[in-house]
Each structure stands twice: as C-alpha cells, then as structure tokens.
C-alpha positions as CSV (number, residue, x, y, z in Angstrom):
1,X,-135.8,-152.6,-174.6
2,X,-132.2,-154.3,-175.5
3,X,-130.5,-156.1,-173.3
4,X,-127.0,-154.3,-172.0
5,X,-124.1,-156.9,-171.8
6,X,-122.3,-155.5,-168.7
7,X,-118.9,-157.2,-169.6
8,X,-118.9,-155.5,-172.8
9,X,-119.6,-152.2,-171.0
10,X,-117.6,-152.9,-168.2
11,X,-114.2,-153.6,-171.0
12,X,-115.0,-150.0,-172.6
13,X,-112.7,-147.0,-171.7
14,X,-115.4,-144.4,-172.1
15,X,-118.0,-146.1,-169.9
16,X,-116.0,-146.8,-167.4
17,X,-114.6,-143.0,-167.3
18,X,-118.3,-142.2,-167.4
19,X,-118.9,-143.9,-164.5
20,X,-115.5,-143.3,-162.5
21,X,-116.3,-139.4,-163.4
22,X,-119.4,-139.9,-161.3
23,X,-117.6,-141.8,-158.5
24,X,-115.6,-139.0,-158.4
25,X,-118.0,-136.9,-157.9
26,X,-119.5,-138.6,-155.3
27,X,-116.5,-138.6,-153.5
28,X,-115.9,-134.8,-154.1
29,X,-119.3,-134.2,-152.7
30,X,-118.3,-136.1,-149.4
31,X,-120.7,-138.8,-149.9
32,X,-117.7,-141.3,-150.2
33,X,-114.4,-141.7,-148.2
34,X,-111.5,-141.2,-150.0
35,X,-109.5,-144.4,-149.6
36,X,-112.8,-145.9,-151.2
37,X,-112.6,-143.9,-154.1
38,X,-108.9,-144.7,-154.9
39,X,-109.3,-148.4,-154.1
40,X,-111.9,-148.3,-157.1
41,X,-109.5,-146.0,-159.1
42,X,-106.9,-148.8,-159.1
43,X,-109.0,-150.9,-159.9
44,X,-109.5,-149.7,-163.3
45,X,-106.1,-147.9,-163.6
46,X,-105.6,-150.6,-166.7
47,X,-108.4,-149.4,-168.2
48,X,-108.7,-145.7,-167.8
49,X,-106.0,-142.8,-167.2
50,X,-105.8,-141.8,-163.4
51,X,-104.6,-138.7,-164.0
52,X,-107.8,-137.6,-165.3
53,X,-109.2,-138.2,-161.8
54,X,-108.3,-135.1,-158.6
55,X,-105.8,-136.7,-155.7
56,X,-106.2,-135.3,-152.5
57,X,-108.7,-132.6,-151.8
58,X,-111.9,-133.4,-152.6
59,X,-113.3,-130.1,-151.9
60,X,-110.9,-129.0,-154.7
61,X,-112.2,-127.6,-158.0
62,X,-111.0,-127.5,-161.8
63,X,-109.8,-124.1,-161.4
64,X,-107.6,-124.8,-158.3
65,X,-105.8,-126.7,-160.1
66,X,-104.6,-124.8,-163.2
C-alpha cells in the first residue's frame, strides 16, 4: 500500500470537488446544517468553483434548477 500525501491531495482541484461533491451531498440529505456546509465551501472557494455547488434548498434537485 502507498502512502497518500494529504497536502498534495488537499492542493488538487479535482479531489477537493470530489470530496466537496460528497459534502454536498451530505448536506442535501439533511445530515448536515447548512451554514456548515457553506462555511466549508468558503473555505475552498480558492480552490474550487462555488457555483458548481446548489445555494439554498437542499431538498433541491438538478432538474429544478434548469
């Protein structure tokens, strides 16, 4: 088994959408309050593209918002 470098991965646009993509849907799912999943949002915002992410509603889906 290698060993994972979690700065490295932690630096890396797609991981970190990876991983903000399952935040999100953790908070869609109700699992997480929303203010928590926006404080952790802006805290990559200078890594990833927040308008990838849903605002507001998380009982909203993909097709609600076309």
């Amino acid at each position: 088994m290698s060993n994972i470098d979690i700065n490295k991965i932690s630096d890396d646009p797609e991981y970190c959408f990876a991983a903000l993509k399952l935040i999100e849907q953790l908070f869609r799912d109700g699992k997480i309050p929303e203010y928590m999943f926006h404080n952790i949002l802006k805290d990559y915002a200078d890594i990833v593209d927040e308008s990838e992410f849903i605002k507001g509603n998380h009982n909203q889906t993909k097709e609600d918002t076309i």
